[in-house]
C-alpha positions as CSV (number, residue, x, y, z in Angstrom):
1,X,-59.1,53.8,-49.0
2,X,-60.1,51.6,-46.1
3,X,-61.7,54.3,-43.5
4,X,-60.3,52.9,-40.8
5,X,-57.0,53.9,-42.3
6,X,-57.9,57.7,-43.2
7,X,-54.9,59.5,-41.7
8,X,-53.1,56.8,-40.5
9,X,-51.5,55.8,-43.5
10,X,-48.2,54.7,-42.2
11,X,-50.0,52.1,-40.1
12,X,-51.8,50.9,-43.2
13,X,-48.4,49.9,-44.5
14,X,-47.6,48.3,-40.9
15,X,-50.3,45.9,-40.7
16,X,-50.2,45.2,-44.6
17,X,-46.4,43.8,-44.1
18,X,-47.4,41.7,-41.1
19,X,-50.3,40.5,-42.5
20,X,-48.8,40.1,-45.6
21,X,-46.0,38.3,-44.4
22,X,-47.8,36.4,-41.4
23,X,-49.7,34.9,-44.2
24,X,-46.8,33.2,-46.2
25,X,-44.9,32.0,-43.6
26,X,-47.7,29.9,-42.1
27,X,-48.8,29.1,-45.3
28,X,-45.1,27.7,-45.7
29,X,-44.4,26.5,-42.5
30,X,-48.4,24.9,-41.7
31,X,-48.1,22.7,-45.1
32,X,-44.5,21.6,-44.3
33,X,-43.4,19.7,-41.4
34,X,-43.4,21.7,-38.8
35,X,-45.7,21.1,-35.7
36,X,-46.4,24.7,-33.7
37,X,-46.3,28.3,-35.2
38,X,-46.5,30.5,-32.6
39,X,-47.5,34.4,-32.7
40,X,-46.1,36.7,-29.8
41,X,-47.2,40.6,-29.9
42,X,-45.1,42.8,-27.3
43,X,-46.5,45.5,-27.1
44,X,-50.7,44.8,-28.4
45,X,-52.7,47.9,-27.5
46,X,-55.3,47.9,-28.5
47,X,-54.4,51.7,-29.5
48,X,-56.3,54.1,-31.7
49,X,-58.6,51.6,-33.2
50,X,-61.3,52.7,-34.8
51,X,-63.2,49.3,-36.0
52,X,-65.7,47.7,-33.3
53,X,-64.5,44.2,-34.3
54,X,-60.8,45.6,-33.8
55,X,-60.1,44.7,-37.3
56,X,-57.5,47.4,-38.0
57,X,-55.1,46.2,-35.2
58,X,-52.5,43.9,-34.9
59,X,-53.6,41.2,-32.3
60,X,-57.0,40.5,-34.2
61,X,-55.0,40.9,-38.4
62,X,-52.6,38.0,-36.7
63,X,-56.1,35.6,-35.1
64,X,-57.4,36.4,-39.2
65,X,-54.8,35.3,-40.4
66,X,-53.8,32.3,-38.9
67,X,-56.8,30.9,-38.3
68,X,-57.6,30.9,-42.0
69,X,-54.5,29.3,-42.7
70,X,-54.5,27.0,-39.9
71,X,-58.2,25.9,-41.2
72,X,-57.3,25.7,-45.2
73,X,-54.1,23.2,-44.0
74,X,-56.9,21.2,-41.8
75,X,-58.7,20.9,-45.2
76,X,-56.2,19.6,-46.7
77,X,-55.7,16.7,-44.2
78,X,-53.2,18.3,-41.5
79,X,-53.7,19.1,-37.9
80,X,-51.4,21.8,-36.8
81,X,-51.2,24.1,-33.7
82,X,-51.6,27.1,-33.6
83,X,-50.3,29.5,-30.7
84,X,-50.6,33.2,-29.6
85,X,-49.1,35.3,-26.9
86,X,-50.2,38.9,-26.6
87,X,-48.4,41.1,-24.0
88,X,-50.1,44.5,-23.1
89,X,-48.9,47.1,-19.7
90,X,-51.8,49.1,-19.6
91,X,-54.5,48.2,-17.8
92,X,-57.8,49.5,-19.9
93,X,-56.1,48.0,-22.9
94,X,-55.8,45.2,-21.3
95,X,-59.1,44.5,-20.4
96,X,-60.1,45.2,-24.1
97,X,-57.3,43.3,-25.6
98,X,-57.9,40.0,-23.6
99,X,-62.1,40.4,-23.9
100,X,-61.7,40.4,-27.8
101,X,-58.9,37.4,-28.3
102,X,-60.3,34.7,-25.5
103,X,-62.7,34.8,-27.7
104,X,-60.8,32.6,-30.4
105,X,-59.3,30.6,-27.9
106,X,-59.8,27.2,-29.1
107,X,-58.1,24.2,-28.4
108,X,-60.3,21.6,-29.5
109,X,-59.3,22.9,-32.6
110,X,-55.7,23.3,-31.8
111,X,-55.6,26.9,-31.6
112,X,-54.5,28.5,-28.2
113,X,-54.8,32.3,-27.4
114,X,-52.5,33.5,-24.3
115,X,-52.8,36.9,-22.9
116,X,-49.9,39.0,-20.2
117,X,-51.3,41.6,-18.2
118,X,-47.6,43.7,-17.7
119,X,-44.3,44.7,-19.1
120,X,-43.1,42.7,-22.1
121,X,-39.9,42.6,-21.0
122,X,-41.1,41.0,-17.5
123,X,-43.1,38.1,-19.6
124,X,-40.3,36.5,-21.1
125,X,-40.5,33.3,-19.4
126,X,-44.0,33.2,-19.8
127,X,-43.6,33.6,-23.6
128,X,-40.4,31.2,-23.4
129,X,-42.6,28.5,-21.7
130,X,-45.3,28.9,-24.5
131,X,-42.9,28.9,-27.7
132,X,-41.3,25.6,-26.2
133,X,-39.5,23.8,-29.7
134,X,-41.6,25.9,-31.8
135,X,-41.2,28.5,-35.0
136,X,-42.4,31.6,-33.6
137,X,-42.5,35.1,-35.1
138,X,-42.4,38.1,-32.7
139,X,-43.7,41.4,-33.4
140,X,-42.3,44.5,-31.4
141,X,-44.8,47.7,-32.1
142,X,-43.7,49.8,-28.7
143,X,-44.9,53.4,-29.1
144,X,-41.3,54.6,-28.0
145,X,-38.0,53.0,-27.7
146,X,-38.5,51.9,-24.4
147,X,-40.0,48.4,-23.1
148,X,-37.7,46.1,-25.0
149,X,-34.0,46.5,-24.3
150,X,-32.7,43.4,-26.1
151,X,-30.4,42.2,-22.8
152,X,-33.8,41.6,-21.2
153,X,-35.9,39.9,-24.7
154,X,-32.6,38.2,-25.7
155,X,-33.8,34.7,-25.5
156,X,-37.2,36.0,-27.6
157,X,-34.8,37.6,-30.1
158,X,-32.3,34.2,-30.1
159,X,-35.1,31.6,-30.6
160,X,-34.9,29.1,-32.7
161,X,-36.4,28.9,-35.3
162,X,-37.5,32.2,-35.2
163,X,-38.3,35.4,-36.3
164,X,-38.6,39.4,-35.5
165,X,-40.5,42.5,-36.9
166,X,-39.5,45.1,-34.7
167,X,-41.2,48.9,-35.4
168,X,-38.1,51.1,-34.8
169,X,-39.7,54.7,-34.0
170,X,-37.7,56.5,-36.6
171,X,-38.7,59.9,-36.1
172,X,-39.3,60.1,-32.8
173,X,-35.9,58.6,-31.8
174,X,-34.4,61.1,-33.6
175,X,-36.6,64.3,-32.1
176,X,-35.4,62.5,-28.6
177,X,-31.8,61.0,-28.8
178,X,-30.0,63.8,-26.9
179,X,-26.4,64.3,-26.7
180,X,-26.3,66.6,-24.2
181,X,-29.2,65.2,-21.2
182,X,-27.6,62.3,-19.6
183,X,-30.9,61.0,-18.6
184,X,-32.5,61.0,-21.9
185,X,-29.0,59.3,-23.7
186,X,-29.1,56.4,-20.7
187,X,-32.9,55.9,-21.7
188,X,-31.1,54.5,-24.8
189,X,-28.9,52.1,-23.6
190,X,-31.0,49.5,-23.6
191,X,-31.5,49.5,-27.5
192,X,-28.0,51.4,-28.8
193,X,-25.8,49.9,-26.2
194,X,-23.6,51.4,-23.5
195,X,-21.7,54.1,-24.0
196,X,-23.2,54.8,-27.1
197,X,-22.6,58.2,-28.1
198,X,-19.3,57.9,-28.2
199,X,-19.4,55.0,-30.5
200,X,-21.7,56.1,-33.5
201,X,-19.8,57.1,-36.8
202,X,-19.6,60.9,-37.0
203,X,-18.9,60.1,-40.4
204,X,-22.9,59.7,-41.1
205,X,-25.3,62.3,-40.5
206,X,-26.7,61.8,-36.9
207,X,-29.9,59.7,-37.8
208,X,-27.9,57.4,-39.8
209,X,-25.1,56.9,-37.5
210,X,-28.1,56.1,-35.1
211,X,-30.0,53.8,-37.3
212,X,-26.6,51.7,-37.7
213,X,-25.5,51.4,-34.4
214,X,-29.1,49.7,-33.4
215,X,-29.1,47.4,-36.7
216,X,-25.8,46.2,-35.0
217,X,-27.3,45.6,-31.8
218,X,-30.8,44.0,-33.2
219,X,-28.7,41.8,-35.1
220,X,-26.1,40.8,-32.6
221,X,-29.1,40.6,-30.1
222,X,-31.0,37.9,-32.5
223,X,-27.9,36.5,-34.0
224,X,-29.4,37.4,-36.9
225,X,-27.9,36.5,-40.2
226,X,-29.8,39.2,-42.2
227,X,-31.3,42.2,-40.9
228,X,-33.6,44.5,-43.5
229,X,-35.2,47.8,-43.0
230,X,-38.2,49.2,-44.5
231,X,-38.4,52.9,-44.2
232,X,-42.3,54.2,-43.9
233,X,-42.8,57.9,-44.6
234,X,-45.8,60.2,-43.7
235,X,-48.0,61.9,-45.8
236,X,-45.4,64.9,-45.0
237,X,-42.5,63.0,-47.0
238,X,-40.5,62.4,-43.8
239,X,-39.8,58.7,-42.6
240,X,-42.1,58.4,-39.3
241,X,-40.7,54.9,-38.4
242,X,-38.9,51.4,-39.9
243,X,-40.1,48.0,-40.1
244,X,-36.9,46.3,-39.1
245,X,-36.7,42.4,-40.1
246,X,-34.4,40.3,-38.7
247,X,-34.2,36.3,-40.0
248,X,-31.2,33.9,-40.3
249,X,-33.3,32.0,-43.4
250,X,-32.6,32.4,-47.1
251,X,-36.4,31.7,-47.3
252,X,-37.4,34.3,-45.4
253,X,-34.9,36.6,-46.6
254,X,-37.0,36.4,-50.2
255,X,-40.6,36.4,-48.7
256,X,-40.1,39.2,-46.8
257,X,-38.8,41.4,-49.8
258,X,-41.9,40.0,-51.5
259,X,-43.7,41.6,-49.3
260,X,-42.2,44.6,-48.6
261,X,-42.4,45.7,-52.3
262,X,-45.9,44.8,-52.3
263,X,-46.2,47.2,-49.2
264,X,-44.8,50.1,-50.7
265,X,-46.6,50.0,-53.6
266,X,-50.0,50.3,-51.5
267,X,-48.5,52.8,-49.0
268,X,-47.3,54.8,-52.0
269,X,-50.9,54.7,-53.6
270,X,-52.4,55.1,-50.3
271,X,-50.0,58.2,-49.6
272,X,-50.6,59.5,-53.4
273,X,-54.9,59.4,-52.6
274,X,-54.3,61.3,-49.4
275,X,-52.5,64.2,-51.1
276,X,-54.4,64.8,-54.0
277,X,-57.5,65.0,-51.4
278,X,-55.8,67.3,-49.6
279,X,-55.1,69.6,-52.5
280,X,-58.3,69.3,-54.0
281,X,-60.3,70.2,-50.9
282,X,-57.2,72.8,-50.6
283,X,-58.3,74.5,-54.4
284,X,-61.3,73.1,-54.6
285,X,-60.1,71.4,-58.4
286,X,-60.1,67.9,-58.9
287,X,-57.2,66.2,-60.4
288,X,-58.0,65.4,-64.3
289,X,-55.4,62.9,-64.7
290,X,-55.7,60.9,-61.5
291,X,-59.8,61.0,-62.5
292,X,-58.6,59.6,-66.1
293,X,-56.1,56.6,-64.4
294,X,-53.7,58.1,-65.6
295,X,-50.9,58.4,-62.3
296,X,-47.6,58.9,-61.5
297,X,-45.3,56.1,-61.0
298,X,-44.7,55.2,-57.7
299,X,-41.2,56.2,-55.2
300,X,-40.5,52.3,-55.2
301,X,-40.9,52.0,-58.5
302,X,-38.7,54.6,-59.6
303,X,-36.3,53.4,-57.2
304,X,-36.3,49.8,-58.5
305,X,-34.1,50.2,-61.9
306,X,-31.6,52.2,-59.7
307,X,-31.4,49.3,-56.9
308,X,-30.8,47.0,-59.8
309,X,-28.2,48.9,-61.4
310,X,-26.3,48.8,-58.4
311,X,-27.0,45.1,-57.5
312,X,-25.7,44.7,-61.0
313,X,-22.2,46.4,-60.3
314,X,-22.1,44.3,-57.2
315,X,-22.5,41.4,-58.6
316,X,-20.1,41.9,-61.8
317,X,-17.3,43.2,-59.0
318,X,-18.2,39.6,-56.5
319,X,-17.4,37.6,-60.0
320,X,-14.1,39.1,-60.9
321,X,-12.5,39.3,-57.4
322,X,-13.6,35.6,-57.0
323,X,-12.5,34.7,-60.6
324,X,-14.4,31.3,-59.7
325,X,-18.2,30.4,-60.8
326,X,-20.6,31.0,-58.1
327,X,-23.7,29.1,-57.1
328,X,-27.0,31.6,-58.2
329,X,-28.1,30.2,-54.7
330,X,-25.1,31.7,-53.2
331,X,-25.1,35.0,-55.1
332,X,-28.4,36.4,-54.6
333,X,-29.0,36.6,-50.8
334,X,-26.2,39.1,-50.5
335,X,-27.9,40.6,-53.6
336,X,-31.2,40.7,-51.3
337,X,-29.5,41.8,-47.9
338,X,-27.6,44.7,-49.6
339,X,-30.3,46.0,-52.0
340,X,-33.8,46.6,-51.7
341,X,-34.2,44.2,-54.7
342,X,-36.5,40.9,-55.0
343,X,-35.2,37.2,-55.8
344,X,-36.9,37.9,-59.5
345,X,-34.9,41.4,-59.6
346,X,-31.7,39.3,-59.6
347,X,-32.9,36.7,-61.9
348,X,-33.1,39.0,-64.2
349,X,-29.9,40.5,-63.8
350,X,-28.6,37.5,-64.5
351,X,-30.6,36.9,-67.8
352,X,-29.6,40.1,-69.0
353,X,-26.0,39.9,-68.3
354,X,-26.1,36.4,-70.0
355,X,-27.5,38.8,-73.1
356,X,-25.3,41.3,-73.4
357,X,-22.8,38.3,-73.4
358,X,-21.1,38.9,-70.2
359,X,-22.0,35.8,-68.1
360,X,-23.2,32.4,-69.5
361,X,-26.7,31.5,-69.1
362,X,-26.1,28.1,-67.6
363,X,-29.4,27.3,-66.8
364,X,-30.0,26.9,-70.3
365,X,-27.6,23.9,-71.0
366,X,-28.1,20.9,-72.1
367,X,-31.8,19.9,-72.5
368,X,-32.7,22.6,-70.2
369,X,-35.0,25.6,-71.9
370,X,-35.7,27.5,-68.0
371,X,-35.5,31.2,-68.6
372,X,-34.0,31.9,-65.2
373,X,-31.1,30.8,-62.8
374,X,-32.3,27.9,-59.9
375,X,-30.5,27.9,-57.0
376,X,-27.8,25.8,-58.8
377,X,-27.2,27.2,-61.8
378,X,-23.5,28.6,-62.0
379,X,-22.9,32.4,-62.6
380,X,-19.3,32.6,-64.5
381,X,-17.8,35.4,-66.7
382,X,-17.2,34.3,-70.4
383,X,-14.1,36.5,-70.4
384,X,-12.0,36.7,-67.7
385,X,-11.3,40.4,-66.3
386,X,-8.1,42.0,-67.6
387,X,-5.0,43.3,-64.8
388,X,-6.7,46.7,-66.0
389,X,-10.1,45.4,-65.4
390,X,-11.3,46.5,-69.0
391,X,-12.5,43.2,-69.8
392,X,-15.9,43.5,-68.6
């Protein structure tokens, strides 16, 4: 385990799904046609670092990143810009912040590092000004639920093209929504909306009901076409915050998911080492299997085949209430949005409903041998659904 990491396992997982994902969409959009990509950090610290380079924060993963990228498309033949804007209130962080990023500020080579002493909320136009036409990917990491109140970010959150990663302090909004201290509950406005105890489902338990009222305002903030959260627990099995992705791209919709498997699976493993140490230094026995390689599976993985049992259902019940074939293109960003499933996930559901006979594998027609649905393929029953819905 990386030491900078020891105890702070949760943002391990963090910067793994920015970096992670920061990677292939400039990787996608730097070889393409775009012209700018531009980085903004809200809220940039630096905070609790414990590198000397500041290698375990986000403002100096997001310069790594894109400045390898930007350099391996220059390689290749392409100039492309490269921008970022990091916003930071605090004045000593600040000062640290803005002395370690100037330092890559470099626009002979078409790389261009901005810094905001102040609120994020009050560097809007400053950002605005910077983004111009360009894609740009903004990452929210506030250390409460304070700072960002989407009225006042809305034209960050609307840009387009454009992204959001948003950290949504899951356990600490919970310890602090109040129903009953009308200062606290007005403190909330900004990301839950007015009056908005009175319009959470009291069907849900409370954290729920919470967690779906913001989704509704991120995405209608954003005009978001697909918002996806990925929960991030503590070594004390208890979620300690969400990465919350918001995209309007079918693209981005698939990366992300990508990536956020690829993150579990490391924060599970990461989680898994820091337990075991715990209980050995607790009994003073090491842990034979674990010394073998021989290990658990991990939560995500053991949630997979339920996810895709479910996606399944979901897709066999879209196919008989349309009664019409459907585009694979068409079929499995819902799959995605609903489920916390990958694009090869439902491939594979189709390939296996194909079979067990139930759909036909149309993307094996003709001189076609693919073992997998493209975008275009058509997903059809074979038999059409009796009234009493035995057929399938």
């Amino acid at each position: 385990m990386n030491a900078a990491y020891q105890g702070r396992e949760q943002t391990a997982a963090k910067h793994f799904i920015l970096k992670r994902y920061l990677q292939a969409l400039a990787s996608k959009l730097l070889q393409g046609h775009l012209g700018t990509l531009t980085y903004v950090d809200g809220f940039s610290g630096p905070w609790e670092s414990k590198t000397s380079d500041y290698s375990d924060t986000s403002f100096m993963i997001a310069i790594g990143v894109l400045k390898d990228v930007q350099q391996r498309v220059r390689e290749g033949g392409r100039r492309k810009r490269v921008q970022c804007f990091f916003v930071e209130q605090d004045a000593a962080a600040y000062a640290q912040l803005r002395a370690a990023v100037m330092q890559h500020h470099d626009p002979a080579n078409d790389f261009f590092v901005h810094s905001y002493h102040g609120r994020f909320e009050d560097a809007v136009d400053a950002i605005m000004k910077v983004v111009g036409r360009s894609f740009a990917l903004t990452f929210i990491d506030p250390t409460g639920w304070t700072g960002y109140e989407f009225h006042e970010i809305e034209r960050i959150m609307r840009h387009q093209p454009g992204e959001v990663l948003l950290n949504y302090m899951f356990d600490f909004i919970n310890r602090f929504t109040a129903w009953d201290d009308p200062k606290i509950s007005a403190s909330f406005d900004g990301i839950l909306g007015q009056n908005w105890a009175a319009r959470l489902d009291r069907s849900l338990p409370r954290e729920e009901a919470v967690q779906a009222l913001f989704a509704d305002e991120f995405r209608n903030s954003g005009g978001f076409r697909y918002v996806l959260w990925t929960p991030i627990e503590k070594l004390a099995d208890r979620t300690h915050f969400c990465i919350v992705y918001g995209t309007r791209s079918d693209d981005g919709l698939a990366t992300y998911r990508d990536v956020e498997f690829s993150a579990l699976k490391d924060h599970g493993m990461r989680r898994s080492e820091a337990k075991r140490a715990v209980e050995e230094a607790r009994t003073g026995v090491a842990d034979m299997f674990a010394a073998a390689g021989i290990l658990p599976p991990l939560p995500i993985e053991n949630q997979v085949p339920e996810l895709c049992r479910q996606a399944r259902e979901w897709l066999l019940d879209e196919l008989r209430e349309g009664g019409e074939p459907r585009r694979f293109g068409d079929l499995w960003p819902p799959m995605l949005a609903i489920f916390r499933i990958r694009k090869t996930n439902a491939k594979v559901i189709c390939v296996d409903l194909a079979k067990e006979g139930i759909i036909h594998a149309s993307w094996r027609g003709g001189a076609s041998q693919r073992r997998t649905p493209d975008d275009g393929d058509l997903i059809e029953l074979v038999v059409t659904p009796s009234l009493s819905g035995d057929g399938v």
